[in-house]
N, C-alpha and C positions, 0 to 999 in steps of 0.2 A: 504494500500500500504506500503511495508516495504522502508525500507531508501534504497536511489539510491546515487549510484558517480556520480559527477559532467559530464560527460563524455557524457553521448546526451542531456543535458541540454544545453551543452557548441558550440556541432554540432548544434543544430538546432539556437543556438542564430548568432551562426555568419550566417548560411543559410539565416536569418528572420530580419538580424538587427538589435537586441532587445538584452539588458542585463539584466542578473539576479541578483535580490537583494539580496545582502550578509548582513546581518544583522547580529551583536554582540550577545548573550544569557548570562546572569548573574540570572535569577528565574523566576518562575511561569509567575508572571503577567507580562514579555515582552516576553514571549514563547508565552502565549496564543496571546499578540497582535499584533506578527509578525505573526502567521501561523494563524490566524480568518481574518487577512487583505490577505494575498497569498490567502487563500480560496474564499475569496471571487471576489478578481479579478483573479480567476482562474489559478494562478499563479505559477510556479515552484517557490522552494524558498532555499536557502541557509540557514544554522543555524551554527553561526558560533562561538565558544569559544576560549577565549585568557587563555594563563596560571592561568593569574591572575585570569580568570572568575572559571577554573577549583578548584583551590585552593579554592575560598569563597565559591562557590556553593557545591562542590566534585562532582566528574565524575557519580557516581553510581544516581543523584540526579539529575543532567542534562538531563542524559542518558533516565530515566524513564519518565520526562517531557516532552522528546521529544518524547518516544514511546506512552505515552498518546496524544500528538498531532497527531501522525501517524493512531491511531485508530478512531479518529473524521473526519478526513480529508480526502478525495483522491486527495492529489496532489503531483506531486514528488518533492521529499525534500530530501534533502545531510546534514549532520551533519559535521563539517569543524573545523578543530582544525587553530586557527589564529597565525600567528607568534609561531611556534616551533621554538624554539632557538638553538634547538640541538638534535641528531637523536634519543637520550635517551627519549625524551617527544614523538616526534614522534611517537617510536617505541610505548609507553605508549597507545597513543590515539588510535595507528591503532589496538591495542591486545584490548583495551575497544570497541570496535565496531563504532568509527567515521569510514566514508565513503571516506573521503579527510582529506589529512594533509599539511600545508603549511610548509615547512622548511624557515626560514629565514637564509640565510647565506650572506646578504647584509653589514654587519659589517666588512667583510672577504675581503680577494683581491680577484680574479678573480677565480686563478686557487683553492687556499682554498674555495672557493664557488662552484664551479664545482665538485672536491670531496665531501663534505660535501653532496650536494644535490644528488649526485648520489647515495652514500650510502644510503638515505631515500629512494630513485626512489627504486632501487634494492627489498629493504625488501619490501616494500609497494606494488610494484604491485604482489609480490609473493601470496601477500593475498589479490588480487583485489581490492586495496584501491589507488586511484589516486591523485598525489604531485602538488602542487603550491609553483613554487620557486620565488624568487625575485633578481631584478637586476637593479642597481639603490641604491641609499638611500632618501630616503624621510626626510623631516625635519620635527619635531615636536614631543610632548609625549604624548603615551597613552598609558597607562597599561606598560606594562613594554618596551616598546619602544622611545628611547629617544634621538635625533640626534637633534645636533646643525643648523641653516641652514648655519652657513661656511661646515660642512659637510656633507651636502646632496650633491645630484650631479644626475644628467641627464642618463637616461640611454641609451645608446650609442648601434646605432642601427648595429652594425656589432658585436659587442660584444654577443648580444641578438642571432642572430643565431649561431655564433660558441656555447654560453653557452646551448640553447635548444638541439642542435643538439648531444653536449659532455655526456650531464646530462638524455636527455628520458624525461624530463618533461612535464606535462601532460598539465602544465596553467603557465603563466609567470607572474608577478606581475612586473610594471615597476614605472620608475619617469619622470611622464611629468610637476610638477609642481602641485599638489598636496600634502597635509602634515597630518601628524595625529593630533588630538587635535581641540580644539575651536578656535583658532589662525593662519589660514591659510596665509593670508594676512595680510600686513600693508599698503600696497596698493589697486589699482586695481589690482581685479583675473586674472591671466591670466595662462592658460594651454599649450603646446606646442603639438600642434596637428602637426605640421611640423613632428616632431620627431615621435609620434603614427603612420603615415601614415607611413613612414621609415620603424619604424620595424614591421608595418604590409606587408609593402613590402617585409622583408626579412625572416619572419615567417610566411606565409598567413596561415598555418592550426592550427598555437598554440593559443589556445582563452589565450586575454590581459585581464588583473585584475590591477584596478582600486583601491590602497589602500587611505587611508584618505580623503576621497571623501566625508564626510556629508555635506550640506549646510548650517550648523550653522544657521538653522530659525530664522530671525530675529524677528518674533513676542513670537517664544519660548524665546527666552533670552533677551525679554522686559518682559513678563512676570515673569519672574525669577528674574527677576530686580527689578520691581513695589512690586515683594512681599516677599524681603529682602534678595534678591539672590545679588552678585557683579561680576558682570563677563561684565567688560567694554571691548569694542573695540572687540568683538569675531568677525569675519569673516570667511566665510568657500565658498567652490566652489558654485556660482547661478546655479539653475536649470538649466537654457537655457545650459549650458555648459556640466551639466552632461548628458544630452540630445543628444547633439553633439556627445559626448561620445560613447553612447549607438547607436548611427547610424551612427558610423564611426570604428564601430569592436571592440568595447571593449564587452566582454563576460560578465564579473562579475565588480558589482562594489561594496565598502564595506561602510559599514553604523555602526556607534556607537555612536558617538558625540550626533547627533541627536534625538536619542532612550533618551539618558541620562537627555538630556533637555527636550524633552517632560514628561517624567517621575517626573523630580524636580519641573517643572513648576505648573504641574499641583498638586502636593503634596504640594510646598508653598499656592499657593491660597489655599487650601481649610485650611489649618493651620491658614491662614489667617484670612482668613474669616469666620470661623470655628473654636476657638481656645478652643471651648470646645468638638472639637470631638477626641478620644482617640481610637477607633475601627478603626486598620487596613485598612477595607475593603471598610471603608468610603471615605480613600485616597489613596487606591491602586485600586480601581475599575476605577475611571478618569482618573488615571495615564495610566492603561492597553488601555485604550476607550484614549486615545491620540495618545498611539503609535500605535495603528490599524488606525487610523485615517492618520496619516503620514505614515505609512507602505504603504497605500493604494494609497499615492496621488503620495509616488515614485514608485511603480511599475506603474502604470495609464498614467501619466503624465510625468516622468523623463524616467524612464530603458523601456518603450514600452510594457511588458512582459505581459500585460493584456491576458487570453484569450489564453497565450501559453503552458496550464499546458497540 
């Protein structure tokens, strides 16, 4: 099956209730353990790269990884450029053969955000390739995303139809309380689904995206911890929530955090425990067999999406 846009993955999720996993791609061994877990729960799947993933890996490198998963696989799968900062990168991904481009112009005031993303809208669907834009700002850092929470801010559900309706956008990315990074909360989680319902009231047909949504696994970052990792007080969205999520119209949700920690956790212990093994494969083979393992239990159990490929 060759790569698909987002676009009846996105129809049938809000039809079905069910969102699709957007998953992070940085090499080999979490390509294969994102798309052997999709396969297996029969799963449509998102593959998705941030600048910074494109930069370490390079495009032609990604590219190739992911059409060798396309050759093992029959399931539909979108290639997804994350956080384009600018329509020069966009422009980039959509001429290398990504399916979907996200424009960020959440940095921007309204109407600089409305141009910005229209200009990507424009070129992009000329060449069949469909935009996720953002509106709202989210708090927290990853990869090259970086907002204070004095300046994050709620996205503002009258706002959200005037901007889909200015812009052509294919998929909205909003802030209901959600953040990037291992550090979501200092408190109790809490999401604003008041608001999600809002602007699914004033948008019903634009499928919602779910950024900084990983659950920060608590036994992943005790492990990480037990075997010389320091990452105190991580917090990230509970399942039950992202759950909620997923059966209350949000289309796509995104995943990295978690990928990162299953990946380190499972490479500390065997260093650990192990401290005479020096072959790759010896600690990249667990790593891979973790993140299938959490790939599987958020499509199954979290986003519903079992069974919908």
């Amino acid at each position: 099956m060759p790569l698909v846009t987002t676009k009846k993955m996105f129809e049938r999720s809000m039809k079905e209730q069910f969102a699709i996993g957007a998953f992070n791609v940085n090499n080999m061994e979490i390509i294969q353990g994102i798309v052997d877990a999709a396969s297996k729960e029969n799963s449509p799947v998102i593959l998705q790269a941030s600048s910074s993933a494109i930069k370490y890996a390079r495009i032609n490198y990604l590219r190739k990884l992911v059409e060798a998963a396309l050759e093992e696989h029959d399931i539909p799968l979108a290639l997804h450029l994350d956080h384009g900062s600018d329509f020069e990168t966009c422009k980039y991904c959509i001429d290398q053969g990504f399916t979907s481009v996200m424009i960020d112009g959440s940095k921007y005031d309204f109407d600089e955000n409305i141009e910005l993303t229209r200009k990507v809208v424009e070129y992009a669907h000329d060449k069949g390739v469909v935009v996720e834009a953002e509106l709202g700002k989210l708090a927290g850092v990853e990869d090259d995303v970086n907002i204070s929470v004095d300046d994050a801010m709620y996205t503002n559900p009258e706002q959200a139809e005037e901007f889909v309706n200015k812009t052509n956008c294919d998929s909205l990315a909003i802030a209901i309380g959600t953040s990037h990074g291992a550090y979501k909360f200092k408190g109790e989680a809490k999401l604003r689904f008041d608001i999600l319902k809002k602007i699914k009231e004033k948008i019903p047909n634009t499928p919602i995206v779910l950024h900084g949504a990983s659950t920060v696994i608590p036994e992943l970052v005790e492990m990480c911890n037990k075997y010389g990792g320091d990452i105190p007080g991580a917090k990230g969205v509970p399942d039950e929530m992202l759950r909620e999520a997923s059966l209350s119209g949000v289309s796509k949700i995104n995943v990295d955090t978690d990928l990162r920690l299953a990946m380190t956790a499972q490479i500390r212990k065997v260093f650990s425990e192990e401290p005479g093994v020096f072959d790759p494969r010896k600690y990249l083979m667990p790593a891979r067999d973790e993140i299938q393992r959490i790939v599987e239990h958020k499509i199954r159990d979290v986003f519903c999406s079992s069974n919908k490929a």
